[in-house]
N, C-alpha and C positions, 0 to 999 in steps of 0.2 A: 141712581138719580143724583145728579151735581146741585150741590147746594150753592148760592152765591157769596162772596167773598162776606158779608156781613152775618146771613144767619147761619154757614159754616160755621164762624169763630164765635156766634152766641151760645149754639149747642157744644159745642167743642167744651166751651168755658163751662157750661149749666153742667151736662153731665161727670163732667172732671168736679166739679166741687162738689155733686155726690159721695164723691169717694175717698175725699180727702180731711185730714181730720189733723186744724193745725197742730203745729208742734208746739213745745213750751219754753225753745231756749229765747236767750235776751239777746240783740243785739242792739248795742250803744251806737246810735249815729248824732251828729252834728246838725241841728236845723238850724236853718237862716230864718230868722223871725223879720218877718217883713214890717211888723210895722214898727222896732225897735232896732232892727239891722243889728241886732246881735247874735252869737253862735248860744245854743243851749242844748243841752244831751235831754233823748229821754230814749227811753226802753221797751218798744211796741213789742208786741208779739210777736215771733215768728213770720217770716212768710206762708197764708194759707194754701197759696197752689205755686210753691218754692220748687215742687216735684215737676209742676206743668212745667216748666223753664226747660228742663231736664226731658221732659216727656217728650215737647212737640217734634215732632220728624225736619232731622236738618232740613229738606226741600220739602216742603209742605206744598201738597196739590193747589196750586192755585190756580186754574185759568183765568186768563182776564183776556176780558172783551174779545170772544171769539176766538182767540189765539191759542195755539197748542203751543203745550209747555215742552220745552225740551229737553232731551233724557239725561239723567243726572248722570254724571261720573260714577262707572265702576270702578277706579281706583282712581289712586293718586298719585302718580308717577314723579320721582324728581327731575327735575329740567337737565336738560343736557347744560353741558360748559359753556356759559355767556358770559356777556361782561357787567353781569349783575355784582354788586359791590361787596366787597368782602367782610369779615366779619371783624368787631373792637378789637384791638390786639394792642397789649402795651409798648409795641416795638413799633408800632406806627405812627406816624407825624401829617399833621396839618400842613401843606406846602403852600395851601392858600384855604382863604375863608369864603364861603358864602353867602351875603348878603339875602336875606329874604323880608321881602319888602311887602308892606301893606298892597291888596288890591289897587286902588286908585293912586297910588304912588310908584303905580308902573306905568310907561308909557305904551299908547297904542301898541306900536311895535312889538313890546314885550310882553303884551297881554294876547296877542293873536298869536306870537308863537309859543306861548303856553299852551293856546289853546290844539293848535297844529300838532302838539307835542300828543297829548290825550287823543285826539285823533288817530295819531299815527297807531296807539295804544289799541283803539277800539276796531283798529284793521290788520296786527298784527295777528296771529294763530295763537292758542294758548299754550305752555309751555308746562302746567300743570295737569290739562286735562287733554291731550294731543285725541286726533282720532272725532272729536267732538266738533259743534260748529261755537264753539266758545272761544275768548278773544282774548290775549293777554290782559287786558282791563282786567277780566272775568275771574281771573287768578286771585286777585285783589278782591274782589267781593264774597268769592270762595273761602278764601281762608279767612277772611275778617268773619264771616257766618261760620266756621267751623269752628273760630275760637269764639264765640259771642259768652258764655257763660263762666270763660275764666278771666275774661279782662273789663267787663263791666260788673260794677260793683265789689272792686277787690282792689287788692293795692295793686297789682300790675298795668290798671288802667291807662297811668300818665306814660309809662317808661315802656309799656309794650307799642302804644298809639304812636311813640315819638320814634320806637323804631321801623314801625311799619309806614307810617308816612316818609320816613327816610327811605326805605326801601320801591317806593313809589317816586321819589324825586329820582333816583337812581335811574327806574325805567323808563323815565320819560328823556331820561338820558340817549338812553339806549335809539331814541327815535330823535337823538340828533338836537334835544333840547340845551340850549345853556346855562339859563339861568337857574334860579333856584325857588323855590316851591313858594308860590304867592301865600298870604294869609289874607284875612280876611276878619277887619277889625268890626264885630256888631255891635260895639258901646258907641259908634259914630252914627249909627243907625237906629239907635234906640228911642229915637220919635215917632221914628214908625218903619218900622224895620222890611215891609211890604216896597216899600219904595227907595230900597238901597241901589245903590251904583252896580253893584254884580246883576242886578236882575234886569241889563240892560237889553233888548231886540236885538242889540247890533249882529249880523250873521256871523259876524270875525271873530268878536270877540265879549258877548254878551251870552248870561247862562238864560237869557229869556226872562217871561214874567208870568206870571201864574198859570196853571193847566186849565184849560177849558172842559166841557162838559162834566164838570163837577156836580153831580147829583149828589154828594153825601152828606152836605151842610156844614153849617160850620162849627161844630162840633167832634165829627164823624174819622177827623184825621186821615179821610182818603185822601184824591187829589184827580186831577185831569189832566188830559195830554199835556207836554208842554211841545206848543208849537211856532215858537219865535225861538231867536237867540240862535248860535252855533250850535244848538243841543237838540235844535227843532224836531221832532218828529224820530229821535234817536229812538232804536229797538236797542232795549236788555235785555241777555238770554240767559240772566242768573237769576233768580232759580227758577225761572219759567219766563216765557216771551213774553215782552208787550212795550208797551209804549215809555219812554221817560214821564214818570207823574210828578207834579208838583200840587198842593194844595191849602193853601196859606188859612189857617185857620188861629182863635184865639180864644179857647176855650174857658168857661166861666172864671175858674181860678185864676185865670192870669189876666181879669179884668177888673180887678179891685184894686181900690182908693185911687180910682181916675186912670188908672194905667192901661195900655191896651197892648194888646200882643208880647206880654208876659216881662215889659220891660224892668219890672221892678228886679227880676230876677239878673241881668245884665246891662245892665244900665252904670254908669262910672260909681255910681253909691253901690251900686251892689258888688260890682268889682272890689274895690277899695274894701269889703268887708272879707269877703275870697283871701285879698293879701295881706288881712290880719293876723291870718293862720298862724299859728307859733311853730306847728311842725306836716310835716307831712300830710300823715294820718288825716289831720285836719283841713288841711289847705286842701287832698284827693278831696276829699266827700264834699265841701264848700262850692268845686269846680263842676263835682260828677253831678252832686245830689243824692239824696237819698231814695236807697233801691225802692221805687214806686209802688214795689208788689207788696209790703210791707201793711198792716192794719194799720190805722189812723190817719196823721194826717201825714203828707209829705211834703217833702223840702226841694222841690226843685233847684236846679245846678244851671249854671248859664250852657253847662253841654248840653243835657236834656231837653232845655227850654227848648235853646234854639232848633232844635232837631222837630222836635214838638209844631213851633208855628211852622214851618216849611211847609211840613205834612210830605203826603205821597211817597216819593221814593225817600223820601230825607226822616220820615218816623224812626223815631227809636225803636227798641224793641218793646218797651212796656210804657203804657202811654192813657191811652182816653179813661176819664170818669165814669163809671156804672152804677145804674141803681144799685146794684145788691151787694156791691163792693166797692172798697175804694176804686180802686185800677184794674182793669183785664189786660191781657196780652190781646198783642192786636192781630192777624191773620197771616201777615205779612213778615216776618222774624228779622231777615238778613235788610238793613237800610244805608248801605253807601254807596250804593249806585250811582244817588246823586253826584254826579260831578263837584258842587262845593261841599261834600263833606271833608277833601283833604285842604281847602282854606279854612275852613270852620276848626279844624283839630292842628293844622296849623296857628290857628287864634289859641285854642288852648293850649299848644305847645308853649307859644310865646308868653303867655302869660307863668307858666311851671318854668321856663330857664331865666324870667322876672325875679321872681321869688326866692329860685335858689338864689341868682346872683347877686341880692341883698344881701345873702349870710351865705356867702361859697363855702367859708370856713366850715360851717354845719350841715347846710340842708346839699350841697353834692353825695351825699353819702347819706342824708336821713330817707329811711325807707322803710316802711311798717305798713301794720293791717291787717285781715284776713284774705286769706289766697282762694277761700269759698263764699262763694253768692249765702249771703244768712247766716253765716257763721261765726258768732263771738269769739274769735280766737284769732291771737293776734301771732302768726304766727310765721307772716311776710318776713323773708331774708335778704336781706341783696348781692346774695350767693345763689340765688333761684334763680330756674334757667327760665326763660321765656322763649318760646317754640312759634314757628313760623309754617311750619307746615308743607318746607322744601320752600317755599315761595323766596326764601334768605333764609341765612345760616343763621341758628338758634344761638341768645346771645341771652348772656348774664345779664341782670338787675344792674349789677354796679358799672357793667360796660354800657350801659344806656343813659347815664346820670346827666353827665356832662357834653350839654350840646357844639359847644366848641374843639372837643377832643375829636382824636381818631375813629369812626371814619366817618362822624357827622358835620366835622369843618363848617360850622355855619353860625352866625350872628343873625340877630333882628334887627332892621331899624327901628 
């Protein structure tokens, strides 16, 4: 008997915390106190289902809406020899820089052939999983779900995302793109972030505007077809078929003291508290937030938020409030499908080569934290490799620092 995507993941969750019995170590994290917008440490508990994280099956059976899922990769093959970009090397040089420029401060022109670009992406064969009906895109959603448990909520988070979104502008190269990877500024949106410029209908060059037939509510973090925009009606075949979902929701917590759709979390005052950070360590968790799965209460991160309202395909991986816990995992694990999640982590890139480039002298090189999800131990190096999983060549910590170095060549406006 198939259970549906909601009481799947209530039994999944009920009989898992049967069997689970938290642990007792401390992890120190950073909360943003919203109504003081200051940083203050405390020491919850353990994560109670830290093991669920670990447990759930990389491709978790989902069907959605009638759709059969299609069969996962028996292996993982490296790609033959393309003109995927090479790896940091100190002997290499910037010959030119690339500009990456806010959404709306690209012109028409340059926002349709971004889009052309991901397009061509989502029609190429994949090059990780050959043999299959998956899509070079699919590469990218692949391996981003293969790593989800060592680069969220660890220190790798900022310098693995800044290499894999590079490694994603690279591809779009590949399909004849020139320019270089839009970002996507939400503190301009932060009034109401439903009705930003990205979520435009236009067929050329708009991601659309909310999914239709959304029965989950607005709480529920699913989402509905989205059937506007260049993205209309887009089939995903990772990790099972179905439609592109969006589902803009604003869940209780991020509707306090007059705010709506979690702006207090992203908003210029909450930024501004983000780049008070003194050091790394700090400044990660301020951006990321604090690992949700965690007892008490939590610290939302402008990454999470935003991830959070989107909904649908753009969910984090640990997300909605529950009676009997603070947070459950949501049914759905792997969430970049969305097309703007690489403007979105573009937005947090630019805001991490912000910060360092106030104090290059220090923070190029400041790099700490724990390298495990839950784990008080500080024990991040910037001599630790960070692994890609054939999708690009596995690169050092400290090759990832500097966005302007070889072979990231790139500025913000």
């Amino acid at each position: 008997m198939l259970l549906n995507r909601e009481s799947s993941s209530f039994w999944f969750i009920f009989i898992h915390m049967l069997l689970i019995t938290p642990g007792a170590s401390a992890l120190n994290f950073l909360t943003a106190n919203k109504n003081t917008r200051s940083i203050v440490a405390r020491s919850p508990q353990s994560p109670w289902w830290e093991s669920l994280f670990n447990f759930y099956p990389d491709r978790w059976n989902r069907p959605s809406r009638g759709q059969q899922q299609s069969p996962p990769p028996t292996s993982f093959q490296a790609p033959e020899a393309t003109s995927a970009p090479s790896s940091p090397s100190a002997s290499g040089n910037c010959t030119q820089m690339r500009v990456r420029k806010e959404w709306r401060n690209i012109d028409r022109a340059g926002q349709k052939s971004y889009i052309d670009a991901v397009k061509c992406l989502l029609s190429k064969p994949s090059t990780l999983q050959p043999g299959t009906n998956r899509r070079r895109y699919d590469d990218f959603v692949y391996v981003h779900d293969r790593s989800r448990t060592t680069v969220h909520w660890t220190a790798p988070f900022l310098p693995w995302h800044r290499h894999f979104i590079y490694l994603q502008e690279m591809a779009l190269v590949e399909c004849g793109y020139s320019g270089a990877l839009p970002r996507w500024d939400w503190t301009l949106d932060s009034g109401n972030i439903t009705q930003a410029p990205v979520w435009s209908t236009d067929p050329e060059t708009g991601f659309g505007t909310n999914g239709v037939d959304d029965t989950s509510g607005s709480d529920q973090l699913s989402g509905g077809s989205v059937i506007d925009g260049a993205f209309a009606n887009l089939e995903l075949r990772y990790p099972d078929q179905h439609i592109l979902e969006r589902g803009f929701n604003s869940p209780d917590k991020f509707n306090q003291g007059g705010n709506t759709y979690g702006s207090q979390y992203y908003d210029d005052v909450a930024m501004s508290v983000v780049h008070s950070s003194q050091n790394f360590l700090n400044f990660r968790v301020a951006m990321e937030g604090t690992n949700p799965s965690t007892r008490g209460i939590s610290a939302p991160g402008p990454h999470g938020t935003v991830h959070t309202i989107i909904g649908g395909d753009m969910l984090p991986t640990v997300s909605r409030a529950f009676t009997f816990s603070h947070f459950v995992c949501t049914d759905y694990l792997n969430k970049i499908i969305h097309r703007i999640f690489f403007l979105h982590h573009a937005n947090i890139d630019y805001h991490w080569a912000k910060w360092q480039n106030d104090s290059p002298g220090t923070r190029l090189t400041d790099y700490s934290g724990n390298t495990v999800q839950g784990r008080n131990v500080n024990n991040a190096r910037i001599t630790d490799t960070l692994r890609f999983l054939n999708l690009g060549t596995d690169v050092q910590v400290r090759n990832a620092m500097d966005s302007s170095a070889f072979p990231y060549c790139y500025q913000y406006e």
